[in-house]
N, C-alpha and C positions, 0 to 999 in steps of 0.2 A: 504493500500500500504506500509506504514510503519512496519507491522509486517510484508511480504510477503520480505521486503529486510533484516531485521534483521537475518532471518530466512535464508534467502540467503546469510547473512555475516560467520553466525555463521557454516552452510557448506562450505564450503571455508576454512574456519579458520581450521577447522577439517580435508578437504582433505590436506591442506596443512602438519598440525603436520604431518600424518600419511606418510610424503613422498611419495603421490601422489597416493597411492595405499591404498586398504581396507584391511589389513592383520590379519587374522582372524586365532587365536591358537587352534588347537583340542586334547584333550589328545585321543589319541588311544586306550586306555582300552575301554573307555565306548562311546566314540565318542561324549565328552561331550566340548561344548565350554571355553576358558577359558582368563581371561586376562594375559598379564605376570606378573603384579604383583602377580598373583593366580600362574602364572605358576613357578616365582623364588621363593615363599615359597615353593611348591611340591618340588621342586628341591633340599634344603637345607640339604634334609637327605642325599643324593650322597657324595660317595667319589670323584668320575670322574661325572661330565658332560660335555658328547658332544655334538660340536654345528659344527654342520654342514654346508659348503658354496659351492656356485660355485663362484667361486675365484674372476670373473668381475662383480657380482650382488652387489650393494652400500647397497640394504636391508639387505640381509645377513650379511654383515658385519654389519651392527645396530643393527640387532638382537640377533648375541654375543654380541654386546658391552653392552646392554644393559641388559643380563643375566649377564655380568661381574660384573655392577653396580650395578644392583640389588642385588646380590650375598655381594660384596662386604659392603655395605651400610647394608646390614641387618644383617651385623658381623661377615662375615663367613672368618674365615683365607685360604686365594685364592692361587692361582698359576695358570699361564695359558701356556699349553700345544701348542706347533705350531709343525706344518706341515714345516711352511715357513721357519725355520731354522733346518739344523743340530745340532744334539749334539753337534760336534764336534765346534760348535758355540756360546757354552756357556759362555765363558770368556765375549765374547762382548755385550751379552745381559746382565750381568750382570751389566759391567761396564754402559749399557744404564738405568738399573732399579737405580743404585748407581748414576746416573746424571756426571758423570765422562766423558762423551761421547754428542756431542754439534749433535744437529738435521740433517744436514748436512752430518758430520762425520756416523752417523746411519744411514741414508739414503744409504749414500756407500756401508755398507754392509747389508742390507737390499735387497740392488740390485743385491750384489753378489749371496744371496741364492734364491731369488725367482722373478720370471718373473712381477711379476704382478704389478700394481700401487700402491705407496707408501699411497698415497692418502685416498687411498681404506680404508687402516688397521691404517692411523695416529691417530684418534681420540681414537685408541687401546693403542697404543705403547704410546701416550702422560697421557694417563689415567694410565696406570701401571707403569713409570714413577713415575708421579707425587703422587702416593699412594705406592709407594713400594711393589709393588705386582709382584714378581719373573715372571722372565718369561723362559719356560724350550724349548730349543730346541731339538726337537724330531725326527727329520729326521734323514733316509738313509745317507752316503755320496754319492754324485753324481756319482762319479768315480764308485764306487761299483754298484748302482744300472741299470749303464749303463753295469756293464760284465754281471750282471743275465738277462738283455732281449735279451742281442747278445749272449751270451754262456752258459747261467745257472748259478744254486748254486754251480754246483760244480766244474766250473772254478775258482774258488775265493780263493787263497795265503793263507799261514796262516796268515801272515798282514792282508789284508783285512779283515779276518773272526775275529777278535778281534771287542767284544763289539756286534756281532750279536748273535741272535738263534739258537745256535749249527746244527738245521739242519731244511732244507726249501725243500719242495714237495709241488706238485701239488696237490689236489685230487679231482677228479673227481668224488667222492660223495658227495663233501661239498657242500650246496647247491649256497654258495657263489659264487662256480665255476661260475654258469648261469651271476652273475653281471659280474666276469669278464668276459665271451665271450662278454655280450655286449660292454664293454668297449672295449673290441679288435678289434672288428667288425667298432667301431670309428676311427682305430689309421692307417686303411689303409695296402698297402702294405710293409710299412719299418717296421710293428710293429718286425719282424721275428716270429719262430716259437711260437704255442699258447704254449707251454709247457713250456718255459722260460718265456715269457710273461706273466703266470699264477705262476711260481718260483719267478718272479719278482713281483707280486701283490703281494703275501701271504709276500715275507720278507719285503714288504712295510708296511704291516700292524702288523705283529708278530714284525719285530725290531724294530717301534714307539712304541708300547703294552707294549716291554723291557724296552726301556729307561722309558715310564711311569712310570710301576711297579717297575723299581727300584729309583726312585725320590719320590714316596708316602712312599715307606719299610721307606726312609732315612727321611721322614718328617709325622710322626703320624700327626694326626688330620687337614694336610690340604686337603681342595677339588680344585682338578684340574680341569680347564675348558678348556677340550680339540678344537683349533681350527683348521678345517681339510676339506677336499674335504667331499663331499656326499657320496661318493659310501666306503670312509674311515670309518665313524662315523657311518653309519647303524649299526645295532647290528649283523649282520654277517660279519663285517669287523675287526674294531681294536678291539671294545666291545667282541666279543666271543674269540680273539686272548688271551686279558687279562686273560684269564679264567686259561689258563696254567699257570698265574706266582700267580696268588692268587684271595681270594673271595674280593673284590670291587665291595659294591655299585656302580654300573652306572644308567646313564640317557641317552637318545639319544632323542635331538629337531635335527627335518631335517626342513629345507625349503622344497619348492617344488624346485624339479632341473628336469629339461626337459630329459626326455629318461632315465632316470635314475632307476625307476620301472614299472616292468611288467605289471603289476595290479595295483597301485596307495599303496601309504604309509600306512602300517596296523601295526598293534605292537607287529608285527615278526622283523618290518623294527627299529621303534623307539618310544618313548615314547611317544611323543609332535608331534604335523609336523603344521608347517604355511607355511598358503598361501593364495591365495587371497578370 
């Protein structure tokens, strides 16, 4: 009876670490299992790794943090890549990595760029922080991204068009097109026409691809660890977007994210995929 409860402790103890869930890493080459610490040594040779989320899943976010750390810890000069912030947002994230900026005061604007719980990503923002590891903000401006799904690219000032990808189309052979319909198909009657909607995916992904590419030209030797939606980090999202500004090593870990592929994650989609 005593081995039978030890044994009963010692599950527990394990479903517990694992945060409740069994999460199990596949490389998609060979369909071969792996742990992360297997999986952040593969990783080391990247210039960019991205790490994939759906923004309210708490695992997701652990499982970047925990490619950061490992990353990090095994001596690799880091910088991490957000969705959640604009470029246009860098001074603040700076002053947050410089400690110049009290938790609170970050939180503020934290709120101002991104809908979602602070909570989620603090064990992120206190970790890069606390290690000096840059953090680059990589988004759209709001304003802008709001003309391209009501009007297009080529309603857009020559103000606005400063610091994007000289020019954004749709195409309708890219086979990327398909994620976006499905993502459209999500967004209801106000998404407007798919054509700006599809103007406005592709500059979502080519002008994050931009400001990357131009933050690695200006810093040899570090590897970014891009953090971003799913349907962003697949390798037909921002990864093939990067292609136009230069050759970088990439990696792509996806979580599982619901409705998100056709056919289930293969390594067309990303390199790594966990799930349960």
């Amino acid at each position: 009876m005593r081995c039978s409860r030890s044994v009963l402790l010692v599950v527990v103890v394990l479903f517990l670490q694992s945060g409740c869930a069994v999460r199990r890493i596949t490389r998609t080459s060979d369909g071969e299992p792996v742990d992360m610490p297997r999986m952040v040594e593969e990783l080391k040779g990247a210039r960019v790794v991205f790490v994939g989320e759906t923004h309210n899943v708490e695992e997701h976010h652990q499982a970047q943090f925990e490619v950061i750390k490992g990353l990090f810890e095994a001596g690799v000069p880091l910088a991490v890549g957000l969705e959640m912030f604009s470029a246009a947002s860098q001074r603040d994230l700076d002053r947050w990595v410089a400690g110049r900026l009290d938790e609170g005061s970050f939180i503020r604007i934290f709120q101002g760029n991104w809908r979602q719980k602070w909570v989620l990503y603090r064990d992120i923002f206190l970790y890069a922080r606390d290690n000096h590891i840059p953090l680059i903000g990589l988004n759209i401006p709001k304003g802008v991204m709001h003309t391209v799904y009501t009007r297009g690219f080529a309603a857009l000032n020559e103000q606005e068009r400063k610091g994007l990808p000289s020019e954004v189309t749709c195409d309708a052979g890219d086979p990327y097109t398909g994620v976006i319909q499905r993502l459209y198909a999500g967004h209801g009657r106000d998404a407007g026409p798919f054509g700006f909607f599809c103007e406005a995916q592709t500059l979502w992904n080519r002008g994050m691809a931009l400001n990357l590419s131009n933050y690695l030209d200006g810093h040899p030797g570090v590897t970014m660890v891009v953090m971003a939606g799913g349907g962003h980090v697949m390798k037909q999202g921002m990864p093939a977007q990067m292609k136009r500004y230069g050759d970088y090593p990439c990696r792509v870990v996806l979580p599982d994210i619901h409705g998100l592929f056709a056919i289930g994650v293969t390594s067309r989609d990303a390199d790594y995929f966990i799930g349960e």
